[in-house]
N, C-alpha and C positions, 0 to 999 in steps of 0.2 A: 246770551245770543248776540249781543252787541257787538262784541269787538272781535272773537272767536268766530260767529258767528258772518261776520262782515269779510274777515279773512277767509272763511271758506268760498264765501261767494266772490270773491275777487279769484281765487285761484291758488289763495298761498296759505301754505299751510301755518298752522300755529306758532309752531318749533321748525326751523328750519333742520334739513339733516346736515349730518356730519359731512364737511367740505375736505377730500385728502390732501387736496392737492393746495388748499390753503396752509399757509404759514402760522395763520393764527391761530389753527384749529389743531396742529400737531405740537406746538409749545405750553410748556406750563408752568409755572411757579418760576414765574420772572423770566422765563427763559431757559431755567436751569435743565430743564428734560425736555424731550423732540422723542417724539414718536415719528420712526422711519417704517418706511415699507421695502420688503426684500424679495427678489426671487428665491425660490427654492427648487428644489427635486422632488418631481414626482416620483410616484412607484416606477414607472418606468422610466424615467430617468436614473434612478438608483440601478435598475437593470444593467443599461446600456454602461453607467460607466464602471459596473461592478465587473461586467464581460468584457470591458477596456480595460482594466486594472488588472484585469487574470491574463489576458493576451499578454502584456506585456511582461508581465513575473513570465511567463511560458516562452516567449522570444527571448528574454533574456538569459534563462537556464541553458535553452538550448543553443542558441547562435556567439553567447559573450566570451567563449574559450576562441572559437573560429575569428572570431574578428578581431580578439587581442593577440593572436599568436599569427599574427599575420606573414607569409611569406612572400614575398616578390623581390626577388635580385635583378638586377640589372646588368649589362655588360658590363664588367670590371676586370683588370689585371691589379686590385689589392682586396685583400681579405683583412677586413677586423673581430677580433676573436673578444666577447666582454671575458676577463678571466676572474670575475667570479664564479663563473657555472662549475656544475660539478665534473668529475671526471667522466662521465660518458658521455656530457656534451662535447666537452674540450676533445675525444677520439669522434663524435662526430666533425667536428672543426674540423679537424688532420682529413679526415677523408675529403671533406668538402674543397679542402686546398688541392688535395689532387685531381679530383673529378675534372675540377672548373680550370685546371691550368692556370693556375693566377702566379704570378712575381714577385708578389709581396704581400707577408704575413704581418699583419700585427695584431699585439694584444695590449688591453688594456686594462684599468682597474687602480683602485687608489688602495690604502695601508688595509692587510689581512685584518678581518674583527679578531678583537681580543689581544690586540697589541698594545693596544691605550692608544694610539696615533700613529703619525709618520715617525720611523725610524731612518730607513734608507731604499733606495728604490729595491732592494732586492727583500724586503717585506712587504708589497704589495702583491694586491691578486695580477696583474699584470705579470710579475715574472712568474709567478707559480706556475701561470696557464702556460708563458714559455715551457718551462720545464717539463709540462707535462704533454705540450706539442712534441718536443725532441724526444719522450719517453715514448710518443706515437709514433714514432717515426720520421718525423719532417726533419731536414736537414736543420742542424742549428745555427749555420749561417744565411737560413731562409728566414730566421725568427725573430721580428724587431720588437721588444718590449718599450710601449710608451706607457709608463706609471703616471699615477696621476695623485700629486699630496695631502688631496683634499678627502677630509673624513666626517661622515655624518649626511648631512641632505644636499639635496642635486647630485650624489655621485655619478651618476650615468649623464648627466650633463659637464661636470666636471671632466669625467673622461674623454669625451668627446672634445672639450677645447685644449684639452691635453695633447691629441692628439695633434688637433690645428696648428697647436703651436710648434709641434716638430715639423707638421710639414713646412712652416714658413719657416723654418731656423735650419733646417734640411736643404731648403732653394727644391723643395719638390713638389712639381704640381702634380696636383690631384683632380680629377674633375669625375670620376666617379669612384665607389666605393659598396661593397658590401659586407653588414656587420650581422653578422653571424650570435642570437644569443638565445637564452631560455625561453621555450613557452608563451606565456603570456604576457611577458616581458615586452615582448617585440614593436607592439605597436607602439608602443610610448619610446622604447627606443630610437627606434627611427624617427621620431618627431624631435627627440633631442639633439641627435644627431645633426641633421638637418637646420635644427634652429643654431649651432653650435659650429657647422661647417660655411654655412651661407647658400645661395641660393644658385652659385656656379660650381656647387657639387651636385651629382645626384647619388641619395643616397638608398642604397638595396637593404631589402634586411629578409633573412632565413631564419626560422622556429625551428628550433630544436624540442620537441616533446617530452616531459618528465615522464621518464621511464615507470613512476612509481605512481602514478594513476593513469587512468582511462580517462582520455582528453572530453572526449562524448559525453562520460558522464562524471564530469569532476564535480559536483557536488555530494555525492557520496564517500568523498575520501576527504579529509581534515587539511591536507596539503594541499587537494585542490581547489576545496572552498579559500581557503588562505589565500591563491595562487592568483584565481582569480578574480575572488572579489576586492582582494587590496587594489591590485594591479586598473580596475574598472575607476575605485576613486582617482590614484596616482596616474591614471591618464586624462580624467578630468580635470584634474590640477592644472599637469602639463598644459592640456591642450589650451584650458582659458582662463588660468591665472597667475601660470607661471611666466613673465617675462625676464629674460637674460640680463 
């Protein structure tokens, strides 16, 4: 009852309790371990971000085709045609060139795959898509192919300074433009575009939709899953870590 005893009647207890917010109290064996304290998730916090987590799978199935296959043209007298696409974009091309009344057609594209490389500008997709404009219809002294040498990564940026470089080695100013390509393609397109032409261009771009899925519901077809989800990283890239 002495000393225990003495401590009770002053106030304080025997054993002190555990202090958290002491240093000394969360270290041990020299130092070598620390006991930390963390937040966590409650049940309902798991809720909330579990119906956060599904909302966005669910906005992104449904809205990531519409916002990659972006359409917005602008006033232009030139049309850019990517001649990669297939042939029923390239006969949408041909119409779109008559529709809009433009004066100048061009196509682009660097060496056909499966060539091994550059061979000559008349192996790329660039002249193919010509040819397959004049097969549309378009006159062929309407049809300028700018090929582009470069094979493997940035192709669609490649093309696009391809193209730059004819207009300045042309003495032709350009101050607006709209480039015509596949699908989901589009929106990384015109970002390329754009970073590739400078900022006293403005640059349009028109979606062409693959005929061979339902844009709506392109996660049920294997070309659309493809289509799209490549195209969602490859615009990520572009957008914030691709510099020129």
């Amino acid at each position: 009852m002495t000393d225990s005893g003495t401590a009770i009647k002053e106030g304080k207890p025997a054993t002190q309790p555990f202090d958290s917010t002491s240093p000394s109290k969360q270290r041990a064996v020299a130092g070598l371990l620390v006991r930390r304290y963390r937040w966590g998730l409650s049940a309902r916090g798991f809720i909330v971000f579990g119906f956060t987590l599904a909302t966005v799978f669910v906005v992104f199935f449904l809205e990531s085709y519409a916002f990659l296959a972006v359409t917005s043209p602008v006033p232009s007298d030139a049309l850019v045609v990517e001649g990669w696409m297939n042939e029923y974009a390239i006969r949408q091309a041909a119409a779109e060139y008559a529709r809009g009344h433009y004066r100048h057609l061009f196509t682009t594209g660097g060496p056909t795959i499966g060539k091994g490389g550059y061979i000559n500008d008349y192996y790329t997709s660039a002249s193919v898509a010509a040819e397959l404009l004049k097969k549309a219809g378009i006159p062929r002294e309407a049809v300028q192919m700018v090929p582009s040498r470069v094979i493997g990564r940035e192709r669609t940026y490649s093309s696009a300074v391809a193209l730059r470089d004819w207009f300045r080695e042309h003495n032709t100013p350009v101050y607006s433009i709209n480039v015509l390509t596949a699908g989901a393609h589009a929106r990384r397109t015109r970002l390329l575009y754009q970073k590739a032409l400078g900022r006293n261009v403005t640059v349009g771009i028109i979606a062409v939709s693959n005929p061979d899925y339902n844009p709506k519901q392109w996660w049920r077809y294997s070309d659309g899953a493809r289509e799209v989800i490549g195209e969602s990283i490859a615009y990520i890239y572009a957008k914030f870590f691709f510099y020129p």
